[in-house]
N, C-alpha and C positions, 0 to 999 in steps of 0.2 A: 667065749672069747675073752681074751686078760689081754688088758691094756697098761704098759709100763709106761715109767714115767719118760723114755726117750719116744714114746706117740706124741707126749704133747706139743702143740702146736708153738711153734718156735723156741721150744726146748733146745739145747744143745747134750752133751754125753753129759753123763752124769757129776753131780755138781761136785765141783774141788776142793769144796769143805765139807765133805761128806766122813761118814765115818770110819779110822782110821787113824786119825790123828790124836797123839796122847796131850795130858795135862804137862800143861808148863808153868813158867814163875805166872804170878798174880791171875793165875786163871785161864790164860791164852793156852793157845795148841802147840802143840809141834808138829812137824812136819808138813804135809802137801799142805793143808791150811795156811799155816803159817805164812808161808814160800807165798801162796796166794794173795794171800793180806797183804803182805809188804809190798809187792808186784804193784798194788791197785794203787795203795798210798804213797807209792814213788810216783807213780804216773797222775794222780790226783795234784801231787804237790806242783809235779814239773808242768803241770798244763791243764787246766781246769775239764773243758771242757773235752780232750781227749781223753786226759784219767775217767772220767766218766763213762766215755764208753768202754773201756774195759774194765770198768766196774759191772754194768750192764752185759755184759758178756758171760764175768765170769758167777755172777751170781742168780741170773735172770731165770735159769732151770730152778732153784730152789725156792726164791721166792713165787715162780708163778705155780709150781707146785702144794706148796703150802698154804698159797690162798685158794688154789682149787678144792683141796681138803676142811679148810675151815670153812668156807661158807656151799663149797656144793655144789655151785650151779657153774658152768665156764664161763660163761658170759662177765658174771658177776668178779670173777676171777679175776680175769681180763683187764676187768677195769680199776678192782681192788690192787692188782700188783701194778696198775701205768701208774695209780695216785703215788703207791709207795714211791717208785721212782722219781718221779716230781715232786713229792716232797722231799726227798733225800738231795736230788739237785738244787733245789732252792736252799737246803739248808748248807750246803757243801760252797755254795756263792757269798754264807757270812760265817765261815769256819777260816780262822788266822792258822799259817801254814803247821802251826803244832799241834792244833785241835785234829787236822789231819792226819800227820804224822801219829797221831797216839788210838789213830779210829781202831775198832773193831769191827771190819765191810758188813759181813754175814751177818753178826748178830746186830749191830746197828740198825741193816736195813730192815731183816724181819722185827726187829721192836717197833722199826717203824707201821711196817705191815700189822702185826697183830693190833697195836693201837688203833688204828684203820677200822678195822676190823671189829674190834669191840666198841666204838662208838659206831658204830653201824649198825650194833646189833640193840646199842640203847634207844638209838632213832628209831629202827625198825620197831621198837616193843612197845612205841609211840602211835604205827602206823597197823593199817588193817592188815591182817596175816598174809604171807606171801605164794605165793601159785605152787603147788607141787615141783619137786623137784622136779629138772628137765631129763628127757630118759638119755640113759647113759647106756654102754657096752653093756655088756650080759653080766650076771649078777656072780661075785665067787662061788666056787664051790662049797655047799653050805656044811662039808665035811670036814672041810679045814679051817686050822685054828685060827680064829680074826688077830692074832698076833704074827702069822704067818702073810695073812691077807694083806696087814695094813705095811710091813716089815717090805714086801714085793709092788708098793704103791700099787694098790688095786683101785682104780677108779671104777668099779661096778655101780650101778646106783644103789645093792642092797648097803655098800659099805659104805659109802653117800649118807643113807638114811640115818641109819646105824650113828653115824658121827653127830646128822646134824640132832638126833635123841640127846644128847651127852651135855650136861651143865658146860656152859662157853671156857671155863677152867680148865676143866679136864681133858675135853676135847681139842684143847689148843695144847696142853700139856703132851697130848697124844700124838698131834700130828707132828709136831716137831721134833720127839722123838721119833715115832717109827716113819712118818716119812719123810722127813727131812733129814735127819742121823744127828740129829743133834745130841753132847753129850749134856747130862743132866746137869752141870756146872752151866751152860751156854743157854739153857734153858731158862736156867734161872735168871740169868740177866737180862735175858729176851724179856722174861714175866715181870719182871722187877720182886723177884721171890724165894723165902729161903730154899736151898736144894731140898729137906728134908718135907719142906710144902708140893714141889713139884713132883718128889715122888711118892707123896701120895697122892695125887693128882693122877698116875699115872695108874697108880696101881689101881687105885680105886673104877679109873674110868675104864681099862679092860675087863675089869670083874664086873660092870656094868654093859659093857659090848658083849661080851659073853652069855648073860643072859639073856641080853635082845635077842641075838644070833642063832641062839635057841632057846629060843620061849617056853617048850613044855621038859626043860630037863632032860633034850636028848648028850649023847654023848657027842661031843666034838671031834 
């Protein structure tokens, strides 16, 4: 059983910054992205709290997805992508109307998220190891290529595991491209990193799923 990323629980259709959109001046996107960004931060401007919820609307599939892939568990998801939002509101409450006006929605908020995220994983290295992953849908087909797998957001627990193997770099490098769609310029502002670091990050961490995926050298 494959489980896409419109199963997840209060996911909406797939996210509007998803990939498809080209490079534009200073790094931004064109196209549906774009059209969305500006959407949020007219609505953000004209009224705090209702730009927000269509903020929350239009980015809330991507961010709860991206935190399901970084740390694994749903639960932990869950709570990792409500912090994000709460922190993004609080900060949106001491933003003067052009810090608005100049946002980046998507990449903002997942910087805020992976931040999250990695001081969670510094606390955690603090504290006693954590419970096994929690069992997830049936595990991908171990014939196909874990670039294929993670490209179709596969939440199986073997690709679960797979990810949470992966140095916290690479594996955030990973998700955000193949499941998020992010392009490697978006990446890098997310990571705070040059692009030519992120993609080796990327590269490096699928030539590292790849051997997990098959441990004795079968062929994929």
């Amino acid at each position: 059983m494959t489980v896409t990323d419109e199963a997840l629980p209060h996911t909406p259709a797939p996210d509007p910054d998803a990939a498809g959109a080209g490079p534009g001046p200073a790094g931004e996107t064109t196209g549906p992205a774009t059209d969305v960004a500006g959407q949020v931060t007219a609505a953000l401007a004209q009224d705090l709290d209702a730009g927000f919820a269509v903020l929350y609307e239009a980015y809330r599939g991507a961010v709860f997805s991206t935190a399901l892939r970084l740390c694994g568990r749903w639960a932990e998801a869950e709570d990792l992508a409500a912090e994000a939002f709460l922190r993004a509101y609080r900060a949106l409450c001491g933003y003067p109307p052009e810090r608005i006006a100049a946002l980046r929605p998507r990449a903002w908020l997942l910087t805020i998220l992976t931040n999250l995220w990695r001081n969670g994983l510094r606390a955690a290295a603090r504290r006693p190891p954590p419970t096994p992953l929690e069992d997830a849908p049936d595990p991908p087909d171990p014939a196909e290529p874990v670039e294929d797998a993670a490209a179709r957001h596969e939440t199986g627990r073997e690709l679960a595991g797979l990810l949470d193997a992966l140095p916290a770099a690479q594996r955030a490098a990973i998700v955000l491209r193949h499941v998020t769609d992010l392009p490697v310029a978006e990446i890098a502002a997310v990571l705070g990193l040059p692009e030519g670091t992120v993609k080796s990050h990327i590269s490096r961490g699928l030539a590292r799923l790849r051997t997990l995926h098959h441990p004795q050298g079968g062929t994929p």
